[in-house]
NUKEGU-955964 format. One line per field, with one value per residue (C-alpha): residue number from 1; x, z, y. Coordinates in steps of 0.2 Angstrom, whole numbers, m for minus. Layout:
// NUKEGU-955964
num = (NUM; ...) $
x = (X; ...) $
z = (Z; ...) $
y = (Y; ...) $
//
This chain:
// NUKEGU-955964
num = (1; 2; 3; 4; 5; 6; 7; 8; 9; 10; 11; 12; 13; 14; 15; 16; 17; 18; 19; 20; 21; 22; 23; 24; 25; 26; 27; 28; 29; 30; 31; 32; 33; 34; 35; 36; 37; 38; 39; 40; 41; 42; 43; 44; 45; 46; 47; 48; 49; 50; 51; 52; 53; 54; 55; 56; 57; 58; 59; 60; 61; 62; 63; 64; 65; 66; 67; 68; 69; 70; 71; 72; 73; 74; 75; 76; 77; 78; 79; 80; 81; 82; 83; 84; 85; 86; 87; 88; 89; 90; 91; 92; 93; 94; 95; 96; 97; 98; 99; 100; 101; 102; 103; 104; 105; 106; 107; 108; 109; 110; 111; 112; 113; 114; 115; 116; 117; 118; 119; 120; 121; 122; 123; 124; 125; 126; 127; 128; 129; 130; 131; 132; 133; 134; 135; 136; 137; 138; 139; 140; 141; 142; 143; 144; 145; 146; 147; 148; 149; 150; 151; 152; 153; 154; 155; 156; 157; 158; 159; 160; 161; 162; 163; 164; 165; 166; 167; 168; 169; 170; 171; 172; 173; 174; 175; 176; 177; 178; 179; 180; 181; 182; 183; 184; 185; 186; 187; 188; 189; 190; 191; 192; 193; 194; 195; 196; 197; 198; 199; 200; 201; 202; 203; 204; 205; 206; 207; 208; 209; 210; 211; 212; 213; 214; 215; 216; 217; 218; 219; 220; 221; 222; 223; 224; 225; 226; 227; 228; 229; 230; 231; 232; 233; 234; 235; 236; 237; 238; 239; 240; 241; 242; 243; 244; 245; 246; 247; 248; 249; 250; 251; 252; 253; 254; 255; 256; 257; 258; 259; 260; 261; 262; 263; 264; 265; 266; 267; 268; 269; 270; 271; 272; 273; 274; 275; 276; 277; 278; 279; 280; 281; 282; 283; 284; 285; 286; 287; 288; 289; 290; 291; 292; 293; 294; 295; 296; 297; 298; 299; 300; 301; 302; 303; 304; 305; 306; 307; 308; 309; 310; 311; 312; 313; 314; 315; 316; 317; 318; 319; 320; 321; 322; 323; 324; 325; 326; 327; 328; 329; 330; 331; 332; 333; 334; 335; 336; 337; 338; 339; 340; 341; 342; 343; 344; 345; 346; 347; 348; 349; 350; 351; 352; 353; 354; 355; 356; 357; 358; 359; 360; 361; 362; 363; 364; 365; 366; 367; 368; 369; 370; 371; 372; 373; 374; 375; 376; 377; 378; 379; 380; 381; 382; 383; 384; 385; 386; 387; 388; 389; 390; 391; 392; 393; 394; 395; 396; 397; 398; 399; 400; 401; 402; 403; 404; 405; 406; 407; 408; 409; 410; 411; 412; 413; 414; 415; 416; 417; 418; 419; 420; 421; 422; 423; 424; 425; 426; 427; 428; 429; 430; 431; 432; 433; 434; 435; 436; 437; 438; 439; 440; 441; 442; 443; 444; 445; 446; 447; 448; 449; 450; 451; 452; 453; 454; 455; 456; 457; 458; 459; 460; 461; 462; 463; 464; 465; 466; 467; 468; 469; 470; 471; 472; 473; 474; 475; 476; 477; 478; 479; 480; 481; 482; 483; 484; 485; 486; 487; 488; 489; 490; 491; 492; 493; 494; 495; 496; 497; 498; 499; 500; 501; 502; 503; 504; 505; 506; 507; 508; 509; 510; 511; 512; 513; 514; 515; 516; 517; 518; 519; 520; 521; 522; 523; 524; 525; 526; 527; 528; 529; 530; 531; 532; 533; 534; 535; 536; 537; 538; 539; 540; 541; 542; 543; 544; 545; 546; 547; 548; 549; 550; 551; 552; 553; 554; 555; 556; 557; 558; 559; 560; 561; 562; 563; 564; 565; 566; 567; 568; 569; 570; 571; 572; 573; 574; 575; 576; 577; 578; 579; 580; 581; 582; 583; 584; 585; 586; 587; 588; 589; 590; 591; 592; 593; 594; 595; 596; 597; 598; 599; 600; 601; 602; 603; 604; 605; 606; 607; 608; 609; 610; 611; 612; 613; 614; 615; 616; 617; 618; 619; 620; 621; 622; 623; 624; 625; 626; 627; 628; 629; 630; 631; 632; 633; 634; 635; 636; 637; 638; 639; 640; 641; 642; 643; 644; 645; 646; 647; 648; 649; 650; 651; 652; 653; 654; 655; 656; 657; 658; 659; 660; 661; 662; 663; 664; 665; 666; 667; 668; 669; 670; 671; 672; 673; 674; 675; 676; 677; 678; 679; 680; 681; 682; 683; 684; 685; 686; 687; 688; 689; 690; 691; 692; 693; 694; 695; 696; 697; 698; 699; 700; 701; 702; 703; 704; 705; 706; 707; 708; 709; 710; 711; 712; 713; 714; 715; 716; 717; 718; 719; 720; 721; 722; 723; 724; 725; 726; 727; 728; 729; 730; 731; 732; 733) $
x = (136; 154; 167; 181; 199; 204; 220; 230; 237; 258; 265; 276; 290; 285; 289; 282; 283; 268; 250; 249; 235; 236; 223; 214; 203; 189; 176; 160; 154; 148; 149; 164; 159; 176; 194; 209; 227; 240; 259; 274; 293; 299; 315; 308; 289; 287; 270; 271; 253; 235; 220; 201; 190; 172; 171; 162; 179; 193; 208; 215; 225; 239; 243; 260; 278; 267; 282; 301; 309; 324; 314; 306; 290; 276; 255; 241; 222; 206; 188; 173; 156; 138; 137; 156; 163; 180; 189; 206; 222; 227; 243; 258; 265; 282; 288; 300; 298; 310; 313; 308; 321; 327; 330; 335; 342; 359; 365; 350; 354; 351; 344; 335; 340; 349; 360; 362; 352; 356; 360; 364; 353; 362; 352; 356; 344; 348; 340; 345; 343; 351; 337; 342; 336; 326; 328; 326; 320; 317; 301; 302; 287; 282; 274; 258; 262; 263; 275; 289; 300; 303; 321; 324; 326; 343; 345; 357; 362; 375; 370; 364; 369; 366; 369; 363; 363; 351; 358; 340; 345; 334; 330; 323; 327; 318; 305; 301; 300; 299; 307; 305; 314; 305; 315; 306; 315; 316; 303; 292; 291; 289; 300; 297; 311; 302; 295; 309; 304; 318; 320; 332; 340; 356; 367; 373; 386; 376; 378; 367; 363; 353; 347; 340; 331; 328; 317; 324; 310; 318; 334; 327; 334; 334; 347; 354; 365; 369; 379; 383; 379; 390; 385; 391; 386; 383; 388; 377; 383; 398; 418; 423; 435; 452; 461; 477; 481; 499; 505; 517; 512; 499; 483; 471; 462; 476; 483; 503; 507; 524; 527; 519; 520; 512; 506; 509; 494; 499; 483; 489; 490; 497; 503; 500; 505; 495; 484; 490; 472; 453; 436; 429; 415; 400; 405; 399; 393; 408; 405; 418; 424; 427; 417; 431; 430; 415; 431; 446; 461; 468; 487; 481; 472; 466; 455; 452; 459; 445; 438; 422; 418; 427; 434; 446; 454; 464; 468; 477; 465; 451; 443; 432; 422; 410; 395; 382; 383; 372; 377; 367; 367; 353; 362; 366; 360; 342; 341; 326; 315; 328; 343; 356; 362; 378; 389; 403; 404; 406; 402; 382; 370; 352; 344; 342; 357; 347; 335; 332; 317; 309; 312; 295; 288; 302; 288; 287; 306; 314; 323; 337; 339; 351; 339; 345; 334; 332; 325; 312; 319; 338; 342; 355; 353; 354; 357; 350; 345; 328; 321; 303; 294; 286; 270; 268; 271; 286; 294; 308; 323; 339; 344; 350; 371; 376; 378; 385; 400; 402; 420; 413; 413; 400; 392; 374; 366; 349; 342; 325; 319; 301; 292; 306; 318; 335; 344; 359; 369; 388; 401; 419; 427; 416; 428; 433; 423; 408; 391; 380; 366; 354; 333; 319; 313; 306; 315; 303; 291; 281; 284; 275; 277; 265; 269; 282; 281; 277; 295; 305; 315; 324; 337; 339; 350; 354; 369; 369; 372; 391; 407; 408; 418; 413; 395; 390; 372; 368; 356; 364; 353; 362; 377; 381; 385; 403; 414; 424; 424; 415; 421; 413; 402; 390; 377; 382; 371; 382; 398; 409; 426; 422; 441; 430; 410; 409; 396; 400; 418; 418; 435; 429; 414; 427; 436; 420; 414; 421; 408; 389; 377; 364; 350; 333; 314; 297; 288; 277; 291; 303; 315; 329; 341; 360; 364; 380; 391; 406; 420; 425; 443; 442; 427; 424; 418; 402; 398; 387; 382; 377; 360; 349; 346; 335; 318; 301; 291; 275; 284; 287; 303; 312; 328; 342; 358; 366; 381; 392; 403; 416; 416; 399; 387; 375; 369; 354; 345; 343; 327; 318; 306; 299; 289; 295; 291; 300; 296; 303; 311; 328; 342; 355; 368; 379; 389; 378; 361; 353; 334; 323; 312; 298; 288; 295; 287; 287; 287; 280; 281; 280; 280; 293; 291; 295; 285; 278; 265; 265; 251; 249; 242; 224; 221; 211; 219; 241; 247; 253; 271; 279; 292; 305; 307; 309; 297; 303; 301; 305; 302; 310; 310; 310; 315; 324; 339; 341; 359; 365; 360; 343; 333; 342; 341; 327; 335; 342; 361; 366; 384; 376; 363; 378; 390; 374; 369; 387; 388; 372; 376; 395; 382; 368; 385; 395; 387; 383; 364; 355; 340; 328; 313; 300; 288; 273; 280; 288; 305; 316; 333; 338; 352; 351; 364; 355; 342; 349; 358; 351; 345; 350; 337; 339; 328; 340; 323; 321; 337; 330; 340; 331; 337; 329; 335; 326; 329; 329; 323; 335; 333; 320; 324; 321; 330; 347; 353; 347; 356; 372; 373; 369; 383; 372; 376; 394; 387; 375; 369) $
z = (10; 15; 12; m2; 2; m10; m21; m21; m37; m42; m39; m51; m42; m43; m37; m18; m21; m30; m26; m30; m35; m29; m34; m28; m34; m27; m33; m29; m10; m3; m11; m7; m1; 7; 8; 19; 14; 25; 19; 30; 28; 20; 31; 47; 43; 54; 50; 39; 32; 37; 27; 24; 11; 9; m9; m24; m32; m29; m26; m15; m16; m7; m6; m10; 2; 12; 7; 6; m10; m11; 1; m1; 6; 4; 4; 6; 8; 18; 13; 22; 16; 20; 38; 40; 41; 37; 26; 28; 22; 4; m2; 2; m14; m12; m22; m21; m21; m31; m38; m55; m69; m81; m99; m114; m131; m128; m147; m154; m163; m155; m176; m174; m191; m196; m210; m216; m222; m206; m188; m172; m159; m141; m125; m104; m91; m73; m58; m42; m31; m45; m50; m62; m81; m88; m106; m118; m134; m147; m158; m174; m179; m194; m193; m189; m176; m187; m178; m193; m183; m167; m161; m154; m135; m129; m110; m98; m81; m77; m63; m68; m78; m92; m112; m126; m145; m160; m180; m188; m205; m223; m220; m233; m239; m235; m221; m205; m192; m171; m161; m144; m132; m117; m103; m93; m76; m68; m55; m71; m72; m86; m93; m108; m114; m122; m139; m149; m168; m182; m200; m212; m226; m232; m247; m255; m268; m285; m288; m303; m304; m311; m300; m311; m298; m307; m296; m299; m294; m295; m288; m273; m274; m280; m291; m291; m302; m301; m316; m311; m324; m330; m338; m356; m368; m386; m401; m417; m427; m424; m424; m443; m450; m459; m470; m478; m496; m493; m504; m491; m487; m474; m472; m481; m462; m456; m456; m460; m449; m453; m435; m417; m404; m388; m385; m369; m361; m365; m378; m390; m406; m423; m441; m456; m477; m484; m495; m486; m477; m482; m473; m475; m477; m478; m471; m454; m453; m450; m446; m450; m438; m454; m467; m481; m489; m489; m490; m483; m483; m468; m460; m442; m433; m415; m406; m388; m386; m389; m404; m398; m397; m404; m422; m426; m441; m445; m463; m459; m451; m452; m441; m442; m428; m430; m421; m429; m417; m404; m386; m377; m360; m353; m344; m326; m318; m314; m309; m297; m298; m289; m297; m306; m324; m327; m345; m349; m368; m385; m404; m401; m414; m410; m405; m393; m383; m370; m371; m355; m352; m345; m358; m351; m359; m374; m382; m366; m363; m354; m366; m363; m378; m386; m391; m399; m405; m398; m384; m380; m375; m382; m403; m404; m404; m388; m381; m368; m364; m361; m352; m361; m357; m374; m365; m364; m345; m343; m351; m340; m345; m342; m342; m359; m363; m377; m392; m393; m408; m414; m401; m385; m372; m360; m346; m348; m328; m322; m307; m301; m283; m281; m291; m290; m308; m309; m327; m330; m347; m340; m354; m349; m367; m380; m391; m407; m421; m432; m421; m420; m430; m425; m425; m424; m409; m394; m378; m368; m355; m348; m339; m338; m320; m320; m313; m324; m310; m324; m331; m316; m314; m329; m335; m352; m357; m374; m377; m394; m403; m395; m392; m374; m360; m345; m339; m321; m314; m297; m283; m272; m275; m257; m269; m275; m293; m300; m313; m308; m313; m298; m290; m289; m273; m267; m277; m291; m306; m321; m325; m339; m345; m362; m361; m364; m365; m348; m337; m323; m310; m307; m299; m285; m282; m279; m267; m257; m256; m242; m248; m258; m247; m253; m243; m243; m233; m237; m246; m234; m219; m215; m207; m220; m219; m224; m233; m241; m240; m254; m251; m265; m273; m290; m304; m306; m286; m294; m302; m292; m294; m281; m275; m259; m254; m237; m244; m241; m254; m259; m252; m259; m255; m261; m262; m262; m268; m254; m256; m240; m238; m229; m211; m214; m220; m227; m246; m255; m256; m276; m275; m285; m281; m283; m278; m273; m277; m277; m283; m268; m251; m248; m234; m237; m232; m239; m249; m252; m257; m258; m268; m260; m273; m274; m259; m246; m228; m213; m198; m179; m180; m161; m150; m136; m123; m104; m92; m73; m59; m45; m32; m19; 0; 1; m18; m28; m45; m49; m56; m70; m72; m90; m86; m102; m119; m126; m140; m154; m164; m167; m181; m194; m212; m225; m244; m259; m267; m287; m289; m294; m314; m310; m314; m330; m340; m328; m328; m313; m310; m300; m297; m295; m282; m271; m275; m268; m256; m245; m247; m239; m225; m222; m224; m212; m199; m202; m186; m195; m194; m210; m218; m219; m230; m242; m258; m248; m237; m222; m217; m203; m195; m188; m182; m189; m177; m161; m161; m167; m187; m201; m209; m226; m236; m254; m268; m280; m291; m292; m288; m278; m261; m247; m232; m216; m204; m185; m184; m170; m174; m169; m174; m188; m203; m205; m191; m194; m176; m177; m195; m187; m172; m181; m195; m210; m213; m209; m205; m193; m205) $
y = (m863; m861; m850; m859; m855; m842; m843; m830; m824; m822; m804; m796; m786; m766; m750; m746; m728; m732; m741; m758; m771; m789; m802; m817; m830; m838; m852; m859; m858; m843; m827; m816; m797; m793; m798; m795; m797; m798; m795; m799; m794; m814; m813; m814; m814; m799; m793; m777; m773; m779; m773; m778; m770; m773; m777; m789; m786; m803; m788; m775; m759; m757; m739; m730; m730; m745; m754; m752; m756; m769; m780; m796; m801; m812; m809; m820; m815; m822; m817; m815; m820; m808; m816; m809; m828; m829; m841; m851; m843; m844; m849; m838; m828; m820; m802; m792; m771; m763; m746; m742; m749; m737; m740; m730; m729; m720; m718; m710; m694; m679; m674; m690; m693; m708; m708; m726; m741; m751; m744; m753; m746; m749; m746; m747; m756; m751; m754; m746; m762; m773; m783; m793; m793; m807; m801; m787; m785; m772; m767; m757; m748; m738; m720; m728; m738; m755; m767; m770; m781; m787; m792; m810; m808; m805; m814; m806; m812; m797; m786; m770; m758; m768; m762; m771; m765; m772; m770; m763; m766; m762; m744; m734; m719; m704; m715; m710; m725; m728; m739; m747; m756; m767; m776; m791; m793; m809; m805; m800; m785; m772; m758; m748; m736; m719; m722; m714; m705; m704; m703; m711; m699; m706; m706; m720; m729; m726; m745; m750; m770; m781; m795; m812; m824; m842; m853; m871; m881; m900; m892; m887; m869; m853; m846; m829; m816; m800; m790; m773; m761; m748; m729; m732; m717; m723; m713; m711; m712; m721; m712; m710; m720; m716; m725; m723; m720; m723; m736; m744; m762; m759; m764; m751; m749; m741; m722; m720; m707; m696; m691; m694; m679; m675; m658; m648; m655; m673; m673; m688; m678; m683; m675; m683; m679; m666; m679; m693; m696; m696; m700; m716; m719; m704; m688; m683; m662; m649; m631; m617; m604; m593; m587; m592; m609; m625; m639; m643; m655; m664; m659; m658; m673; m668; m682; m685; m707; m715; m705; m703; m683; m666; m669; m654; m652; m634; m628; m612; m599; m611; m623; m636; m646; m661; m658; m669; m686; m690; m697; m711; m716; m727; m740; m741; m727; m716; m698; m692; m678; m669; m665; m653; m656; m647; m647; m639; m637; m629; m625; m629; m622; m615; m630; m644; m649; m664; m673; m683; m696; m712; m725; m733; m714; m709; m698; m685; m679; m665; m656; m641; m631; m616; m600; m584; m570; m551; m548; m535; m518; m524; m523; m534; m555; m563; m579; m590; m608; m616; m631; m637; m655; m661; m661; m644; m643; m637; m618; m612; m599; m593; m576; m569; m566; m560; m570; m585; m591; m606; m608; m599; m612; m610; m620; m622; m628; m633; m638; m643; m641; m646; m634; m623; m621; m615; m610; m602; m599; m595; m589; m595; m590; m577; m585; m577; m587; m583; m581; m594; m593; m580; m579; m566; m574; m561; m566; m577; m569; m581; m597; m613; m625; m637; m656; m665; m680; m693; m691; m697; m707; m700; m716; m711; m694; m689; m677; m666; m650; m646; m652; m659; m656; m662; m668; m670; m673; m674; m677; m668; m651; m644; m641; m623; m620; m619; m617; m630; m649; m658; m674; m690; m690; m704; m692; m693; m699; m700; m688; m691; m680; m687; m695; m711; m713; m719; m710; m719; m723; m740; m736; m724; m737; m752; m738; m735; m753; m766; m780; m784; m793; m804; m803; m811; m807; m815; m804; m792; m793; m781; m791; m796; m813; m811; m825; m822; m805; m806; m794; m783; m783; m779; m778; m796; m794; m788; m803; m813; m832; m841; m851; m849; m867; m861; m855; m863; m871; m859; m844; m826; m821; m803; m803; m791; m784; m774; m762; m764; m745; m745; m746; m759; m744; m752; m744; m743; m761; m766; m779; m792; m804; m824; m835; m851; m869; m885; m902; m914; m917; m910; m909; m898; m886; m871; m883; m898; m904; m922; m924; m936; m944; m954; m963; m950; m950; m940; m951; m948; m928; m923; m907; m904; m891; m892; m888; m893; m894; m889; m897; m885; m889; m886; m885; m898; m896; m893; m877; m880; m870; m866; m856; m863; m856; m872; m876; m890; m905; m920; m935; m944; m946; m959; m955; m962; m958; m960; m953; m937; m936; m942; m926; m921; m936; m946; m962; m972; m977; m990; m987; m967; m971; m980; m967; m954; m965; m967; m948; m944; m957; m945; m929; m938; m941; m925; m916; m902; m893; m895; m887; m899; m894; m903; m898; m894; m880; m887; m882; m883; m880; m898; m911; m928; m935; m931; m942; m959; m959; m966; m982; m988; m1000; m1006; m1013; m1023; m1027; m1009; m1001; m988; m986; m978; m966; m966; m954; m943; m926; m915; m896; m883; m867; m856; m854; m837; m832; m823; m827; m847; m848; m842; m851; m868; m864; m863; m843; m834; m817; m811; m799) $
//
């Protein structure tokens, strides 16, 4: 039996510093027991290497610095059967030799810790001969080498150095991930940048919002809203009341005032008559800073503006202080396991001053408290504060100072690290008024540590037992202690001066934020879609409505509030999540969306992808060559059109369905790309004016009007780069 001619196999371009494999094919005839390749320089075809192994294998080696890189040349191969006959030549294959590309990320940080949600990662391909790129493309991976997300690829035809840069956006807090960037060159070959380890930590705009997804099935979209939610503490009870038994004409609900003044510290204070004001309503508690007198009258009213905290009132030597409401705050904000708690304050009685807790678990809290008593080896009462969990958990201390009055104003501080508890009782004024009350207690001795976990995240606080100052918690345990007020940073949690009730700064937030993005991934991805980014002016900027026409029919999509800082640092992502399920056939846009109804019908679906032969000398069968990324469809669609109140009230319109019908004709023309998607799942980004319009067909029987339109595909839906470059999104993410 003869030898067959052998084929020989497409080179990729490497580097000939280093040995090479090139390969061959050879069927039926006789069997093949060596091989000889022959390479010659393709400019001249001056004969540069000749080799023949003995060898079962359809290959041969060719060793290291055989070649010369930044030359072409071409190969073929002849094989020899047991008898040492010898086969015709194979095709001729042509490579190139070229040095080994380089490429690397060039902005990594030299901590290899990022410090935002999103990051652009920016890389350099270079090659020493200037072979040109094919493409790049980037892969993010988890710490267990799960692919997350691979970029599109990004093409190049400059001449190396190239760079190229990748927003990676969605990274979680506290996660470590890896990423990896391979460049394909236009002779094939591969280059992988080093597999580069880093971690996000970053802070963030404490922005609380809640997101309220409503899938609206006969719609055809998804709606969305966001409300930011503000830290508002809630009194209990609620500020007493005055009225005035003044006989003057006004309204009974009202206080007549003989004088207005502001203090030296621009406090809003006011005088009234001796008897010309009484409570309403039943009296809260008041404690006296002196031992003389139970009751007292009015002639000095002291509040902060809103009247929430701090009632004073002054009888000559005496004062009085209202002490007995409670302050709430369980809106709009969360604090982690963590954290510092830090409250400036006064007049607190033995007893608990916070309680803090999950409101999914209000029976197990983290309470601070005020304790007095003698501790062992002193005579004299002490104080000190202590931090317990109602479980039994937690029993930390703070050291003991001496005893506290009822006007010493002292900051009361705890931080938790871990396992590791910090408490500290820090007097900034003994004061001058009666002591606190005192017990027997023995100073504590032993403390208890064990987990707390199941409390966090705390989002309910409860302030008590003291007139308030200032409150600050933070995540930001890094932070030294101070005496001083702190400022609003992005760790903040809640912090109030108790001029009103707000535990939040929706000022500083609107100074930090440029824009909110609403974002969307199918559920399991990591790869998130921008669909809208609002910028923010004032307040109402963090009011969102709007609807995401672009999502699949029995999909499950997360979606995404995304604080925007300034300079385009991406915050923390605020998600919720749906599935997704619609009732018909729709085309639509940003602005506009037309229901198909009723006999709808997808119409000669087809593939389209390029491709070739080539039908080499001395071969039986073509090549085929598929050298093109194209890969779309085609079809056409046939639906009816009931007008625009059809689905609320079910009941067809003439003059609607024409008025629907000639604006679905301007929306079929308006060159715009559409997203064209139906109830079973299909969806697609297409044209409708490439492939030949539309054509109109109406019933006057039955009124309905039907719409036949082609479409072209031209893009994925759940591509951010497709979106953008066919005009259904404004951002590229």
């Amino acid at each position: 039996m003869a030898l067959t001619t052998p084929v020989a196999q497409t080179k990729i371009a490497f580097d000939a510093t280093t040995a090479s494999i090139f390969t061959f094919t050879s069927s039926g005839g006789s069997q093949v027991v060596a091989n000889r390749i022959t390479i010659r320089r393709n400019s001249d075809n001056l004969l540069i290497y000749q080799n023949k192994v003995t060898s079962f294998l359809l290959q041969q080696e060719v060793p290291a610095d055989t070649l010369i890189n930044g030359v072409q040349y071409n190969f073929y191969f002849n094989t020899y059967d047991s008898e040492d006959n010898i086969s015709g030549s194979s095709n001729i294959v042509a490579f190139w030799c070229y040095t080994a590309p380089t490429l690397v990320i060039t902005n990594m940080p030299v901590t290899n810790i990022i410090e935002t949600a999103s990051y652009e990662f920016e890389s350099t391909y270079d090659q020493i001969e200037g072979e040109l790129i094919e493409y790049i493309q980037y892969r993010l991976y988890d710490s267990n080498n799960n692919l997350l997300i691979s970029s599109d690829k990004i093409f190049n035809t400059n001449t190396p150095p190239i760079a190229t840069s990748y927003i990676v956006t969605g990274l979680e807090n506290n996660t470590s991930y890896k990423i990896q960037v391979e460049g394909i060159s236009i002779n094939g070959t591969q280059t992988l940048s080093p597999l580069y380890v880093f971690s996000a930590q970053y802070y963030y705009p404490n922005l609380f919002s809640l997101i309220t997804l409503v899938n609206e099935c006969d719609e055809g979209y998804t709606q969305i809203q966001s409300n930011v939610v503000l830290a508002e503490g809630v009194p209990d009870p609620a500020p007493a009341m005055f009225e005035s038994h003044i006989l003057d004409g006004n309204e009974a609900s009202y206080i007549m005032w003989n004088e207005w003044y502001t203090n030296p510290d621009d406090i809003l204070s006011v005088w009234a008559e001796r008897y010309g004001l009484s409570l309403k309503g039943e009296n809260p508690l008041y404690y006296s800073t002196e031992s003389s007198g139970l009751g007292f009258v009015w002639n000095e009213w002291y509040t902060n503006p809103d009247n929430i905290l701090g009632y004073w009132a002054e009888n000559t030597s005496i004062l009085y202080q209202d002490i007995s409401r409670t302050l709430t705050y369980s809106d709009g904000f969360n604090i982690p396991s963590n954290f510092q708690y830090q409250v400036w304050m006064s007049s607190a009685m033995n007893g608990d001053i916070v309680d803090m807790y999950k409101a999914s678990n209000p029976t197990n809290k983290l309470t601070i408290s005020i304790r007095s008593g003698i501790p062992s080896g002193e005579t004299e009462i002490k104080s000190w504060i202590e931090a317990t969990t109602t479980n039994g958990n937690l029993f930390e201390y703070s050291a003991y100072v001496d005893r506290l009055r009822l006007d010493t104003t002292f900051i009361a501080w705890f931080k938790k690290v871990d396992d590791t508890y910090y408490l500290l009782l820090d007097i900034l004024d003994a004061g001058t008024g009666l002591y606190i009350e005192g017990g027997t207690d023995i100073y504590p001795t032993t403390a208890i540590r064990n987990d707390i976990s199941d409390i966090f995240p705390i989002d309910t606080v409860v302030l008590k037992n003291g007139l308030y100052y200032n409150l600050d918690i933070t995540s930001n345990t890094d932070r030294a202690y101070s005496q001083t007020f702190p400022d609003w940073d992005y760790y903040t949690r809640l912090n109030s001066d108790f001029y009103t009730t707000s535990g939040g700064n929706i000022d500083l937030i609107l100074s930090q934020l440029e824009s909110v993005r609403i974002k969307r991934r199918i559920d399991g991805d990591f790869n998130w879609i921008t669909l809208y980014e609002f910028p923010v002016v004032d307040e109402n900027s963090l009011q969102i409505t709007t609807q995401d026409r672009y999502g699949a029919s029995y999909e499950s999509y997360d979606y995404a509030i995304v604080p925007v800082l300034n300079g385009g640092i991406e915050g923390q992502y605020i998600i919720a999540s749906i599935d997704s399920q619609f009732s018909f056939c729709y085309l639509c846009d940003e602005e506009q969306i037309f229901v198909f109804i009723g006999d709808t019908i997808h119409g000669g679906i087809s593939g389209n992808t390029n491709s070739g032969m080539l039908t080499p000398i001395g071969r039986q069968y073509p090549i085929p060559i598929d050298n093109s990324e194209n890969n779309y469809e085609t079809g056409s669609f046939t639906g009816d059109i009931l007008g625009s109140s059809f689905l609320t009230n079910r009941t067809k319109n003439n003059k609607e369905i024409i008025q629907q019908v000639n604006q679905c004709k301007a929306f079929l023309n308006n060159k715009k790309s559409k997203i064209f998607k139906d109830y079973q799942g299909r969806i697609k980004v297409v044209s409708t004016t490439a492939s030949g319009g539309y054509q109109e067909s109406a019933n006057l029987q039955t009124g309905l009007a039907t719409i036949t339109f082609n479409w072209v595909e031209t893009g994925n839906y759940n591509n951010q780069t497709d979106l953008y470059d066919n005009g259904l999104v404004s951002t590229l993410g």
